[in-house]
C-alpha positions as CSV (number, residue, x, y, z in Angstrom):
1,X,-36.4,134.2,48.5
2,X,-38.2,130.5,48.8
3,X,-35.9,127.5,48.4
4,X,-37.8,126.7,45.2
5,X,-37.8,129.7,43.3
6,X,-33.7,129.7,44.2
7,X,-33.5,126.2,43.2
8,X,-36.0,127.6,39.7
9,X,-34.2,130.6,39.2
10,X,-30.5,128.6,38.8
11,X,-31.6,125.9,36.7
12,X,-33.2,128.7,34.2
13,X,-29.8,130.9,34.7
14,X,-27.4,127.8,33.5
15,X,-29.1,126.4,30.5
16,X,-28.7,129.3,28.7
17,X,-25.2,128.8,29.3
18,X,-24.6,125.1,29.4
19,X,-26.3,125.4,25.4
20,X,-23.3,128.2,24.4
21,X,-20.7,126.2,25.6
22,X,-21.9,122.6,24.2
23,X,-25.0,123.0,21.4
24,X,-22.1,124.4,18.8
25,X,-19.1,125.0,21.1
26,X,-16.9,126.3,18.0
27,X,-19.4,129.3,17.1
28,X,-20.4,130.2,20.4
29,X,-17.5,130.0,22.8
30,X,-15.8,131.7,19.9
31,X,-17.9,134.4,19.8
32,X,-18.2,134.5,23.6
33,X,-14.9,134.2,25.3
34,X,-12.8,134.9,22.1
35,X,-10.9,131.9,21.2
36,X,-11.5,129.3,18.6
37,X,-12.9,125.6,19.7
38,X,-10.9,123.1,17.2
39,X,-11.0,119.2,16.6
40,X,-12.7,117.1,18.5
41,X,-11.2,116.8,21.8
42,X,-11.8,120.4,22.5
43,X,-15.8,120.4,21.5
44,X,-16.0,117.1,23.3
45,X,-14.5,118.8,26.5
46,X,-17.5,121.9,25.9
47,X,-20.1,119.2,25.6
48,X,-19.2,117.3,28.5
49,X,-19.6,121.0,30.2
50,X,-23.0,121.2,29.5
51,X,-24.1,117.5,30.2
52,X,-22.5,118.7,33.6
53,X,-24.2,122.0,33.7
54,X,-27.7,120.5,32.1
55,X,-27.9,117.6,35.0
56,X,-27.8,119.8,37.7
57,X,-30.2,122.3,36.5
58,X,-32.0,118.7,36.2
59,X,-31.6,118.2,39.6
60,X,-32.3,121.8,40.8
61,X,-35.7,121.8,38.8
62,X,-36.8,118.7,40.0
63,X,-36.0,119.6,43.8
64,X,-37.8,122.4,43.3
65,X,-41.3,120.6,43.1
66,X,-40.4,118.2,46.0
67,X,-39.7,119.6,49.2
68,X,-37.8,116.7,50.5
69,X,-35.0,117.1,47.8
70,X,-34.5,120.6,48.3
71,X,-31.8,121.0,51.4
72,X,-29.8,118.6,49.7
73,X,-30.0,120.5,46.1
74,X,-29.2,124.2,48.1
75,X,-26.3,122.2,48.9
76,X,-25.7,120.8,45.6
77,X,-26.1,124.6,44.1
78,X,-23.7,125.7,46.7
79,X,-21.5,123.8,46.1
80,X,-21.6,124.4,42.3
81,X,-21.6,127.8,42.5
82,X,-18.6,128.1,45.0
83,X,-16.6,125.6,43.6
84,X,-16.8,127.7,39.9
85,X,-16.5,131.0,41.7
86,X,-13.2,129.4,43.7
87,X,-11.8,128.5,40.3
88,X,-12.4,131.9,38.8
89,X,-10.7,134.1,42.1
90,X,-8.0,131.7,41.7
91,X,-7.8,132.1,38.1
92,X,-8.1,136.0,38.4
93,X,-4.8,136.3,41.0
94,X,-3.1,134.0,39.3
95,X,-4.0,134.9,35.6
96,X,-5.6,138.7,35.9
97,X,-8.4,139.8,35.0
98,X,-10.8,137.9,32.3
99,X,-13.1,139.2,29.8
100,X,-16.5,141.1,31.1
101,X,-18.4,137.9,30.4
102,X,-16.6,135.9,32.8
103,X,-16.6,138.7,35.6
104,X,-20.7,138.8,35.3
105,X,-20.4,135.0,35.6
106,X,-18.3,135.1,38.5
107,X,-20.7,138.0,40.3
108,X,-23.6,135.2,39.6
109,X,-22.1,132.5,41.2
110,X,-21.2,134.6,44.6
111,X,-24.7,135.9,44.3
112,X,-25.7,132.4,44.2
113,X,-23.7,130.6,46.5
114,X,-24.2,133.0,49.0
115,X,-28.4,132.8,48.7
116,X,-28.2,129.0,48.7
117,X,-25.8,129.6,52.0
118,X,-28.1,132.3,53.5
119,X,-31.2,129.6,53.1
120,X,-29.3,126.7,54.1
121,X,-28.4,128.1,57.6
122,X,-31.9,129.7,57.8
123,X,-33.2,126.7,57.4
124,X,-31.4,124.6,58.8
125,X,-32.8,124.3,62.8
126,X,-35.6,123.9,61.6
127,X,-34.6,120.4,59.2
């Protein structure tokens, strides 16, 4: 796998979701994750989620047509991915074991924090 179609693939993988959590946060995130998203506060909270979740797939699609952008957006997605997955494994000791959604989300994020890893030390003699 090329740095760009990484950096292609993730960006594609998280709008999907950045739009469920922050397009209509009270239909979707109910009907995903099972529990209702009331009042204002809470829906501004999704929304900020996917202004969060739409600028780096942003970034990550942008990177991916200049190759000068790209070691620092493997580390960007690296550090995205990780970070979520962190939260999640924490979460799952601490909390047990989510809904099936959120375990294909956490899978996702390894898988992806781990190719942005492999590519970043493959890479990274030669950069």
């Amino acid at each position: 796998m090329t740095e760009r179609s990484l950096l292609i693939l993730a960006a594609l993988g998280l709008v999907p979701i950045a739009l469920s959590y922050g397009l209509m946060p009270s239909a979707s995130v109910t009907y995903l994750l099972g529990f209702p998203v009331e009042g204002v506060n809470q829906t501004h909270v999704f929304r900020a989620i996917m202004g969060l979740y739409l600028a780096n797939a942003l970034f990550w699609l942008v990177a991916s047509t200049k190759p000068k952008l790209q070691r620092s957006a493997l580390w960007v997605l690296f550090l995205f991915m990780a970070g979520l997955a962190g939260g999640r494994a924490l979460s799952i000791l601490l909390d047990g074991l989510p809904g099936a959604i959120l375990v294909f989300y956490l899978i996702a994020e390894l898988v992806f924090a781990a190719l942005s890893l492999m590519l970043l030390l493959k890479n990274g003699e030669s950069k």
